[in-house]
C-alpha positions as CSV (number, residue, x, y, z in Angstrom):
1,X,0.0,0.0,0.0
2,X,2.3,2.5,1.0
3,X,4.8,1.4,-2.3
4,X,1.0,2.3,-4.3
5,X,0.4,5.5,-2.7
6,X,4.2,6.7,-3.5
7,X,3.7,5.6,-7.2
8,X,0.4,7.8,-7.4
9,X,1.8,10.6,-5.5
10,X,4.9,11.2,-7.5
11,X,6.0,13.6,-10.6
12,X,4.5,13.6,-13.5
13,X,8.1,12.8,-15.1
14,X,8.6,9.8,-12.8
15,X,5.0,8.3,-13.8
16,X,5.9,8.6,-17.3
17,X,9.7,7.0,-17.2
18,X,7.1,4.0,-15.1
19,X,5.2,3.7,-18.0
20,X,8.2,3.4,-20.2
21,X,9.0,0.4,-18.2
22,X,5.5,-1.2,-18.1
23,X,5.9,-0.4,-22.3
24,X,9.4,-2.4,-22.6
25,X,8.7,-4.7,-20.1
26,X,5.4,-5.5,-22.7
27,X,7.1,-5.8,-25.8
28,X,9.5,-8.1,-24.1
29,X,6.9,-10.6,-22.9
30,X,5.2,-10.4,-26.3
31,X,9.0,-11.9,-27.8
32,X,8.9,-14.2,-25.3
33,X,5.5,-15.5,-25.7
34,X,6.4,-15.6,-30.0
35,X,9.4,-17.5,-29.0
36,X,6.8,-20.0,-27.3
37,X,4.5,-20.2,-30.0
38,X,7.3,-21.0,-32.4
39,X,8.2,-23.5,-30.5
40,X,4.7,-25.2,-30.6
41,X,4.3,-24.8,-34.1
42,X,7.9,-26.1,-35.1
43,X,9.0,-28.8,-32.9
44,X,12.5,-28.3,-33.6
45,X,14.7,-27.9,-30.2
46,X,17.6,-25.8,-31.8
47,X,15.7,-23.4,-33.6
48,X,13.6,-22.9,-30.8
49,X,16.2,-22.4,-28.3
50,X,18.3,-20.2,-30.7
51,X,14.8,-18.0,-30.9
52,X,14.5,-17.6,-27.3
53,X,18.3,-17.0,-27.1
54,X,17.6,-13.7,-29.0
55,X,15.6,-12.7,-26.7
56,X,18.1,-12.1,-23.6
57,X,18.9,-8.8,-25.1
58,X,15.2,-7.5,-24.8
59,X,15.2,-8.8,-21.5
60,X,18.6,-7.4,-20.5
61,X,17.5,-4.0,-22.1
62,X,14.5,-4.0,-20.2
63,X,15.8,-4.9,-16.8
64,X,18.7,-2.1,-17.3
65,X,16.3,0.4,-18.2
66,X,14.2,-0.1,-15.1
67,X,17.0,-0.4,-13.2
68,X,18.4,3.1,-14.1
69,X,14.3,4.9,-13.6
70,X,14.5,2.7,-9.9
71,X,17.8,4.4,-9.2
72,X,16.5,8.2,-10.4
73,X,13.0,7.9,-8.2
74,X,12.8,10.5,-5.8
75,X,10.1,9.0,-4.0
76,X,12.3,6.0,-2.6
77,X,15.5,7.6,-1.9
78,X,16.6,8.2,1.5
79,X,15.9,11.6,3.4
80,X,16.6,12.4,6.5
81,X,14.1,11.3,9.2
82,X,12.4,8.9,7.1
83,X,14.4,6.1,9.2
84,X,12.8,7.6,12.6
85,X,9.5,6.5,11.4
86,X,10.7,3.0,10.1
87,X,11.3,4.1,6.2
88,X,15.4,3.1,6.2
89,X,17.3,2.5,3.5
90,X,16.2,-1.1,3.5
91,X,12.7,-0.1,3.3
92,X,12.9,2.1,0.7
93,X,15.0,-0.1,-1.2
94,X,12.0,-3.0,-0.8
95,X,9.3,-0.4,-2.1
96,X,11.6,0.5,-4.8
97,X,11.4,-3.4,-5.9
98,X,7.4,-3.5,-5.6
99,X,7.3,-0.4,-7.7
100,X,9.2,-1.6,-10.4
101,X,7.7,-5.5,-9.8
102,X,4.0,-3.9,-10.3
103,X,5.3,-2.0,-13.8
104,X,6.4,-4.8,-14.9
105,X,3.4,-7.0,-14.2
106,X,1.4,-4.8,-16.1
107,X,3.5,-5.1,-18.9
108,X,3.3,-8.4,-19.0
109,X,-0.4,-8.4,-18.5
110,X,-1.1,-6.4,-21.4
111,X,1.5,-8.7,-23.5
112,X,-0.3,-11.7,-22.6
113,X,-3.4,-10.0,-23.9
114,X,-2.5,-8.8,-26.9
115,X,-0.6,-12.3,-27.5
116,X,-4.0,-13.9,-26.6
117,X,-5.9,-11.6,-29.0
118,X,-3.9,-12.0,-31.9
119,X,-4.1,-15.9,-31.7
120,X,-7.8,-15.7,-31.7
121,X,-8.7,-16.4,-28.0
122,X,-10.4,-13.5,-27.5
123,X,-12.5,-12.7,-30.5
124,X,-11.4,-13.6,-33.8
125,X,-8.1,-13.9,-35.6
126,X,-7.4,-10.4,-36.9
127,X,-5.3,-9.9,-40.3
128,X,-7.2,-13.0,-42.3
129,X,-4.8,-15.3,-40.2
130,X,-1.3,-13.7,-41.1
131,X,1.7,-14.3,-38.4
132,X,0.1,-17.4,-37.3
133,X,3.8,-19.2,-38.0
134,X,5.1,-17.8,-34.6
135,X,1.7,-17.6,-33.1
136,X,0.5,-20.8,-32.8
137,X,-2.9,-20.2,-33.7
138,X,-5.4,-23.5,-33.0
139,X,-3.2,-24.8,-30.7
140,X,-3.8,-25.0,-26.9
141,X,-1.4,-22.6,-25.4
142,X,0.4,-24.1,-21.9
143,X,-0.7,-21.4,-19.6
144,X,2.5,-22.7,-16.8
145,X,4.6,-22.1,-19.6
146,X,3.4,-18.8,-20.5
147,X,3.2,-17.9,-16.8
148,X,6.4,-18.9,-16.5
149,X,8.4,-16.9,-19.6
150,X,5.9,-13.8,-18.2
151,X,7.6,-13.8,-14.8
152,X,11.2,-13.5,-16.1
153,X,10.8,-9.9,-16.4
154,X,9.5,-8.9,-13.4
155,X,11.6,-11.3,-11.0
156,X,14.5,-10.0,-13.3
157,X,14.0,-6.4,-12.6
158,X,13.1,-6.3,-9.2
159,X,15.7,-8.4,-8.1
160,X,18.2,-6.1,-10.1
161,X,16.5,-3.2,-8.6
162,X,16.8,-4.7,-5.0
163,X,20.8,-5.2,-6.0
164,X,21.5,-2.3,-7.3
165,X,19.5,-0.4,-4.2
166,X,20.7,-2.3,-1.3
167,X,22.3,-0.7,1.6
168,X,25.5,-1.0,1.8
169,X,27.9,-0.8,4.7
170,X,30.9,1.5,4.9
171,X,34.4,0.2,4.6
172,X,35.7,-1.4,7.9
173,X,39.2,-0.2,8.8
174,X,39.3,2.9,6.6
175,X,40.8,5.9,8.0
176,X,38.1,8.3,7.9
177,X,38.9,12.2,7.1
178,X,37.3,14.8,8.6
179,X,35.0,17.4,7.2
180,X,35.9,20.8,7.7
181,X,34.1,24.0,7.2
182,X,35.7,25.8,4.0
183,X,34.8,28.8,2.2
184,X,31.9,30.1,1.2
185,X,30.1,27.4,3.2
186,X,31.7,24.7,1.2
187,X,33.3,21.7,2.8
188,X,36.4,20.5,2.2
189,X,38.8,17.3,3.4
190,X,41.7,18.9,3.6
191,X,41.8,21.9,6.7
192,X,45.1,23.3,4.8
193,X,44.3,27.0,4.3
194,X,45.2,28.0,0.5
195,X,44.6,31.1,-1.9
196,X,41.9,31.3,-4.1
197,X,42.5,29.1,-7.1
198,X,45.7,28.4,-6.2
199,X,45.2,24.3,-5.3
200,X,42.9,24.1,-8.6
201,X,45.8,25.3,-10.7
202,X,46.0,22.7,-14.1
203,X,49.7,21.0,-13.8
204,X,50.4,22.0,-10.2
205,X,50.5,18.0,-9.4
206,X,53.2,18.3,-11.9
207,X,54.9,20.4,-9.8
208,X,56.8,24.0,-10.1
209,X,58.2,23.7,-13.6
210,X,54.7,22.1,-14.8
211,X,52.9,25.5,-13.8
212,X,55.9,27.4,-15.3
213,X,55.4,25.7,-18.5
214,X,51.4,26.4,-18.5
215,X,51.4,30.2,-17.9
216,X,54.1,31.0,-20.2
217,X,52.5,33.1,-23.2
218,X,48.9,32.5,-21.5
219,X,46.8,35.5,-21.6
220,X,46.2,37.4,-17.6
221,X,42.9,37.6,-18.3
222,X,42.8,33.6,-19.5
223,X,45.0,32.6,-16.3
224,X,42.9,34.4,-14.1
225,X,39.8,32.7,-15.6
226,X,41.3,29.5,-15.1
227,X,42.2,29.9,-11.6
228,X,38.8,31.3,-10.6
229,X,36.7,28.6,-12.4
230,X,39.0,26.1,-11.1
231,X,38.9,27.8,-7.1
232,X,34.8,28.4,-7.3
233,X,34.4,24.3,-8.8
234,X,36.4,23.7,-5.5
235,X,34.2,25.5,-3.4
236,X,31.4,24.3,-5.2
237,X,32.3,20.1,-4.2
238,X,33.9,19.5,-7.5
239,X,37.2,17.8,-6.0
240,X,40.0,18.5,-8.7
241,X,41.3,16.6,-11.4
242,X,44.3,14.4,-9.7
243,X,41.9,13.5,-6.8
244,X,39.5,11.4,-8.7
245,X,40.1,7.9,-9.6
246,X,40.1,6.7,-13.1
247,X,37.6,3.9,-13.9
248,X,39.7,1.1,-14.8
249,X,37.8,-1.1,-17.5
250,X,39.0,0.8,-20.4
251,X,42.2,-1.4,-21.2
252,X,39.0,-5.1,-20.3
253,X,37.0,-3.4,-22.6
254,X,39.4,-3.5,-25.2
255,X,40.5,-6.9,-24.3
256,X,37.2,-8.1,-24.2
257,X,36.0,-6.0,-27.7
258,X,39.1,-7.7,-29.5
259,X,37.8,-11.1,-28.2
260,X,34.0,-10.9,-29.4
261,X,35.3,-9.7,-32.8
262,X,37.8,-12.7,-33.2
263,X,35.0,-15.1,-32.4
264,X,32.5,-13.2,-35.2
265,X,36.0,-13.3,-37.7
266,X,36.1,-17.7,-36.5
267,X,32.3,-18.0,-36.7
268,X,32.5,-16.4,-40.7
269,X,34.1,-19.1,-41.5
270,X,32.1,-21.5,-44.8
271,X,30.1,-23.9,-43.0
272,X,26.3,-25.3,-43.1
273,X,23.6,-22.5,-42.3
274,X,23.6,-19.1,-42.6
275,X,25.7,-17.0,-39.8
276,X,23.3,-16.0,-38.4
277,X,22.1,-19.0,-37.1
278,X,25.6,-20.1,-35.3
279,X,25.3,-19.6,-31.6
280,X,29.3,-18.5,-31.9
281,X,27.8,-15.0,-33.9
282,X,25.2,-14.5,-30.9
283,X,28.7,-15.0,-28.7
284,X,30.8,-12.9,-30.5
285,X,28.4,-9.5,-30.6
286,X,27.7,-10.1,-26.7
287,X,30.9,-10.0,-26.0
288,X,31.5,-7.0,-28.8
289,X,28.9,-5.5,-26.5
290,X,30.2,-5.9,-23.4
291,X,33.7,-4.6,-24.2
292,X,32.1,-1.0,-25.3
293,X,30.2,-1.3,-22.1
294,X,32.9,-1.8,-20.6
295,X,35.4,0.9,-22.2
296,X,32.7,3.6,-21.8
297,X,33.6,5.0,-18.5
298,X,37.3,5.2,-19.2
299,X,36.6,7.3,-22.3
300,X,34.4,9.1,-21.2
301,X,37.6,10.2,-18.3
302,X,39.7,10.2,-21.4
303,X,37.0,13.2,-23.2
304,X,37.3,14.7,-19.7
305,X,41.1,15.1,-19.5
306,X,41.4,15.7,-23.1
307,X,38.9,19.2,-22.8
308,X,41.3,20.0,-20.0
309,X,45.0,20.0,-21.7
310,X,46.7,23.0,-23.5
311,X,45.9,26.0,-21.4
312,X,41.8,25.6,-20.6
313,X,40.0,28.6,-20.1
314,X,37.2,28.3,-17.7
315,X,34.7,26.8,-19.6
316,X,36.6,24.0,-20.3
317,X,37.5,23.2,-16.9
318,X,34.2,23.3,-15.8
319,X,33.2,20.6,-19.1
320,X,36.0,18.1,-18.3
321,X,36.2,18.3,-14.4
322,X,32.3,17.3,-14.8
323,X,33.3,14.5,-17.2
324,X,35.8,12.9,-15.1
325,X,33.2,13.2,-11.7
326,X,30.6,11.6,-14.2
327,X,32.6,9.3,-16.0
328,X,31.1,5.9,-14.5
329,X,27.6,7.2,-14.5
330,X,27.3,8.5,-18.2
331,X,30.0,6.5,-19.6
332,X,28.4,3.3,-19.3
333,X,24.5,3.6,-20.8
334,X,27.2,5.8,-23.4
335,X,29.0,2.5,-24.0
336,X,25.8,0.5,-24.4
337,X,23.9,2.7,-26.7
338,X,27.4,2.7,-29.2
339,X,27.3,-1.5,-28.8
340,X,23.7,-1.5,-29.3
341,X,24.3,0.9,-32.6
342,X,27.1,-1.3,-33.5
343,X,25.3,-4.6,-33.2
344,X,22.4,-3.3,-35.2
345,X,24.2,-2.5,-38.5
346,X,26.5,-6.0,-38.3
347,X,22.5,-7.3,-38.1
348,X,21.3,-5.8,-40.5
349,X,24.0,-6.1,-43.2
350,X,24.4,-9.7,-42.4
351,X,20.1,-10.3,-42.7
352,X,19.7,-11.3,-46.4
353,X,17.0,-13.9,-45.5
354,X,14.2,-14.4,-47.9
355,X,11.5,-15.7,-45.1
356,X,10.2,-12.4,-43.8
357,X,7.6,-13.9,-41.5
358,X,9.7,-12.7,-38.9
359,X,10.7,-9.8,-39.6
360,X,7.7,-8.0,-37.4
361,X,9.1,-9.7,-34.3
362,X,13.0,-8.4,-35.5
363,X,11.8,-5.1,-36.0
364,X,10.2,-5.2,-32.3
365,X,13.2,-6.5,-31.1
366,X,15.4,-3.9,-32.3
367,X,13.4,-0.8,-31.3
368,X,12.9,-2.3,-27.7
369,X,16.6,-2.8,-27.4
370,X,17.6,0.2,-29.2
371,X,14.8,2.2,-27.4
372,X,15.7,1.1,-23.7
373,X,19.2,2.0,-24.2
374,X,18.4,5.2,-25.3
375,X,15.9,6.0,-22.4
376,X,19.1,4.4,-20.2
377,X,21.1,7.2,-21.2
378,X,18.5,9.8,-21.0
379,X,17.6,8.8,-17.4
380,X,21.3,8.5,-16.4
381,X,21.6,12.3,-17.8
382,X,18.7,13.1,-15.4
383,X,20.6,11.3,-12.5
384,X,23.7,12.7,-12.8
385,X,21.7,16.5,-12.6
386,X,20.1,15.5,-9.6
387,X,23.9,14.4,-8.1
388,X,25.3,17.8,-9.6
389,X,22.1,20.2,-8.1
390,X,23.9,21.4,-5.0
391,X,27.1,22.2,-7.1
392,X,25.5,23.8,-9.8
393,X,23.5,25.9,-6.8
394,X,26.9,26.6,-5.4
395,X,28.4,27.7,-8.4
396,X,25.4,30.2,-8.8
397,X,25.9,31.7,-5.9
398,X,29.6,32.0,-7.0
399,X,28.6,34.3,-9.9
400,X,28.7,32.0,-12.5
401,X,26.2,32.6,-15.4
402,X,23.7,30.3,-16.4
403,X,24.7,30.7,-20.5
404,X,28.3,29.4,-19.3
405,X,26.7,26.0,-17.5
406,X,24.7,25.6,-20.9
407,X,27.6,25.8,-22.9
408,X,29.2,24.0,-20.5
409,X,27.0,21.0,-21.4
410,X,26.6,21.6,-24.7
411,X,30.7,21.6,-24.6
412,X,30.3,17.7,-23.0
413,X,27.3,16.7,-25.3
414,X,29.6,17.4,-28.4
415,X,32.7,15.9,-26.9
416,X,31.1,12.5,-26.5
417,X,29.7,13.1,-29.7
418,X,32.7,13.2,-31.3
419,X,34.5,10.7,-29.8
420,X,31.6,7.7,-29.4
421,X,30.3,8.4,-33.1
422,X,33.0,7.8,-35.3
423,X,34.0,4.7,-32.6
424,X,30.6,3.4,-33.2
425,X,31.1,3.3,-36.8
426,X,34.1,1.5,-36.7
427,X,33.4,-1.0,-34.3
428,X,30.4,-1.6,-36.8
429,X,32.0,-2.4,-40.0
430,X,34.6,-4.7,-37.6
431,X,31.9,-6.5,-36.7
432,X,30.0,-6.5,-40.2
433,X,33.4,-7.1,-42.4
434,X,34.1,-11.0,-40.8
435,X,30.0,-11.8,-41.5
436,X,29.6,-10.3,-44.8
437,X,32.8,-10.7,-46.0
């Protein structure tokens, strides 16, 4: 009840990204329940397996997705004195599960329906009859079974959401660093007592002859900006370039990318079958996947310390310090929605089928995977707002103008661009070349 009345009572922004997730988490059940009805129509085990295989990246799309609107729900996240009247983190993470458990039933509700109403259950078979080949139409359906292929989503994402949520326990052991009041009500870690701009500096973790080698034939006017934007993103809770640490999965993501396109080059190979239909393709794009996932954060650092080299002016700085804070939160949905784009054009230069009976069910497939991933990266923009609201407050108050925070963003928006385009592209025709080739 009390999960029901926070679902009704929130933003109009939160209900919709909901309905997004009942909207996937349909379309997914209506694959799986296809994959079922193929199944009864042709009894053959490894095209039916190879079917339902496909559909792990629907599934995966869909529990990510929810996953990322569970995490940016500000109904469910902890405030203070919600524990003193029993809503703790471990509460709130358990009505954060329910919440996205009920979306997803309803998804899978209105799948089953449809499903049910194209077969001719409900009322008569619409379209004269057509798609009946992964329908199953005059054939009695195994409710347990379609129960059971229903369930996988919402188990799937509320057990996600209850991982990703969970309270967790600070480090044992750690030293722990004091808090100390700073300037202009900003808190530091550090109670050493510097100049303004001075500890924000770009190379002075390089040391004398590093800052020598920056100011020499920069601009007063430039320096100064630097320094100030640097000293105010300080004040603000931006912590500066050399103290943050730099996600480590870029050199596994390459490893991993180089391995999934070696096993699409070995699965190319002249053999029975289309190549398509080898599990070892379905391996070698997962895995093609999940090394861009994986490099995503680390370039997304990389873009971050690139807009910072050769004497940044302020606008810069404020860009790529903001990068490198965000790099793990908007690097990877960045790194899925490039493997998603890459893994789309491989599929659809390598389908040269002539059966297009399924091509209905490959379409849906495609914009549910394509479309999650998307909405993953738009919700993960709106999350990492809502982290940065009390700097960009702070920085405000500082006297910084709003048009410089836009072009701030528009600054970051077009480095990624540039970077995860052209990458995109290329990981695409590596992937295509071995299959088509």
């Amino acid at each position: 009840m009390l999960a029901l009345r926070l679902s009704l009572g929130s933003h109009p922004a939160v209900q919709l990204r909901r309905f997004l997730v009942a909207a996937a988490s349909a379309g997914t059940g209506f694959l799986l329940l296809s994959a079922l009805g193929h199944a009864l129509a042709h009894p053959d085990p490894s095209v039916s397996a190879l079917r339902l295989a496909w559909c792990a990246a629907p599934l995966a799309a869909t529990v990510y997705f929810a996953v990322a609107v569970a995490r940016t729900d500000p109904g469910t996240r902890p405030r203070p004195g919600l524990s003193a009247v029993g809503l703790g983190p471990a509460r709130l993470m358990a009505i954060s599960a329910v919440t996205t458990a009920v979306s997803c039933l309803l998804g899978s509700a209105l799948a089953l329906l449809v499903f049910l109403g194209l077969r001719g259950d409900l009322a008569a078979v619409p379209f004269d009859g057509a798609g009946t080949d992964f329908l199953a139409a005059g054939r009695p359906l195994p409710l347990p079974a379609a129960l059971t292929l229903l369930a996988l989503v919402p188990l799937s994402a509320s057990a996600a959401v209850a991982t990703a949520l969970r309270p967790r326990e600070p480090v044992t052991g750690a030293p722990r660093v004091p808090r100390v009041h700073g300037r202009f009500g900003a808190y530091r870690r550090t109670p050493v007592r510097e100049s303004f701009g001075a500890y924000g500096r770009f190379g002075r973790q390089f040391g004398p002859s590093a800052r020598g080698r920056r100011t020499a034939g920069a601009a007063p006017e430039q320096e100064g900006a630097a320094e100030g934007a640097e000293g105010a993103a300080e004040s603000a809770g931006v912590p500066p370039a050399a103290a943050r640490t730099t996600p480590s999965g870029l050199p596994w993501g390459i490893t991993v990318l180089a391995v999934g396109l070696a096993v699409e080059a070995f699965a190319s190979r002249p053999g029975p079958g289309a190549p398509v239909d080898r599990p070892a393709v379905l391996l070698g794009l997962t895995l093609a996947c999940v090394g861009l996932a994986l490099a995503g954060p680390g370039l997304t650092h990389l873009c971050g310390r690139l807009l910072q080299t050769i004497r940044p002016g302020a606008l810069r700085l404020l860009a790529g310090r903001v990068l490198m804070t965000e790099a793990t939160r908007l690097g990877r949905p960045l790194g899925v929605v490039c493997a998603v784009m890459s893994a789309a054009y491989a599929m659809a230069s390598l389908h040269e089928r002539e059966d297009t009976s399924s091509a209905p069910l490959v379409a849906l497939g495609v914009l549910l995977v394509a479309g999650c991933t998307v909405a993953t990266l738009l919700t993960a923009a709106v999350e990492s707002r809502q982290a940065r609201a009390e700097t960009t407050a702070a920085l405000r108050r500082l006297g910084a103008p709003a048009v410089t925070l836009r072009r701030a963003a528009a600054l970051r928006a077009g480095v990624l661009l540039a970077l995860f385009g052209p990458l995109s592209l290329v990981v695409a025709e590596l992937s295509a070349w071995p299959l088509t080739g």
